[in-house]
C-alpha positions as a printed Julia matrix, in Angstrom:
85×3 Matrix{Float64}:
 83.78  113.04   93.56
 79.8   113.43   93.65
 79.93  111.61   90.01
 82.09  108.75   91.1
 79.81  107.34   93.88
 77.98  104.77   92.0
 80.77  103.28   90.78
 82.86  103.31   93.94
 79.31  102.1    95.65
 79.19   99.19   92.93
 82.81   97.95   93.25
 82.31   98.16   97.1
 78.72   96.34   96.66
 80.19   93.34   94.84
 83.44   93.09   97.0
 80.98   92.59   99.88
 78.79   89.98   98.05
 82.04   88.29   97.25
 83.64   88.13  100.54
 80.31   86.68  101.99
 79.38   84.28   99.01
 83.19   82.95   98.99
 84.08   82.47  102.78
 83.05   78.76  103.96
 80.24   78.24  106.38
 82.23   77.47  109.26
 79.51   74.63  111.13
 80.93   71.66  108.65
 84.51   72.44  109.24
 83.71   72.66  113.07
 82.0    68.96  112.8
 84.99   67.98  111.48
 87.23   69.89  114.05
 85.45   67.84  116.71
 85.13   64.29  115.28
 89.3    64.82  114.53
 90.31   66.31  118.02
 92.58   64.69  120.53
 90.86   66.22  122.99
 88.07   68.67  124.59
 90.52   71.08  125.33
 92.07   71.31  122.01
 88.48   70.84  119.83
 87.32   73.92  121.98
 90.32   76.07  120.54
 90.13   75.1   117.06
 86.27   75.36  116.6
 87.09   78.97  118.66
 89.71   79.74  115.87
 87.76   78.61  112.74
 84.61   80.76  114.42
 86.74   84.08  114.9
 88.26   83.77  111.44
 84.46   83.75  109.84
 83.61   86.41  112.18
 86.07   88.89  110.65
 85.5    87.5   107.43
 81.99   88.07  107.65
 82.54   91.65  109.11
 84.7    92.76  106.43
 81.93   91.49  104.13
 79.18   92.96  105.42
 81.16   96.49  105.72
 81.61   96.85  102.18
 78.4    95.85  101.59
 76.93   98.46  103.27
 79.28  101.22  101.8
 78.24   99.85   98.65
 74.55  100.53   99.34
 75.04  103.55  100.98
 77.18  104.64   98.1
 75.35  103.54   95.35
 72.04  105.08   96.55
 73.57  108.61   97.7
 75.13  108.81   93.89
 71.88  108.06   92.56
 70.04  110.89   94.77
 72.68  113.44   93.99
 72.1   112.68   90.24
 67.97  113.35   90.71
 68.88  116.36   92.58
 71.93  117.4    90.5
 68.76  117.23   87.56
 66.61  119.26   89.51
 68.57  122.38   89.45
């Protein structure tokens, strides 16, 4: 397993990078939201909606992201100290 961590970390590192390069920035769709509602009310729930979406979105991103890091890096210290030994 100790030799499969920068790969792993490397898939997981661009999944992230993907995820938060390919979800849409959510302020021009919530412009939009609001110039197209019907009313206050119902603006409010869609902007709320199109916000919590990104939010996960953005989460998920960011979490394999930092596995990705984490990953890569710990594979490339247990290869120095693998070559120390």
């Amino acid at each position: 397993m100790k030799n499969r961590l920068i790969p792993i970390g490397v898939v997981a590192l661009i999944i992230g990078i993907l995820i938060l390069l390919l979800i849409p920035d959510p302020s021009a769709n919530n412009l939009e939201i609001a110039q197209h509602a019907t009313s206050a009310q119902a603006a409010a729930e869609a902007i709320s909606r199109n916000n919590q979406s990104y939010a996960l979105w953005h989460t998920i991103g960011m979490f394999f992201s930092g596995l990705g890091i984490a990953l890569t890096v710990g594979g490339i210290i247990m290869r120095y100290i693998r070559k120390d030994k």
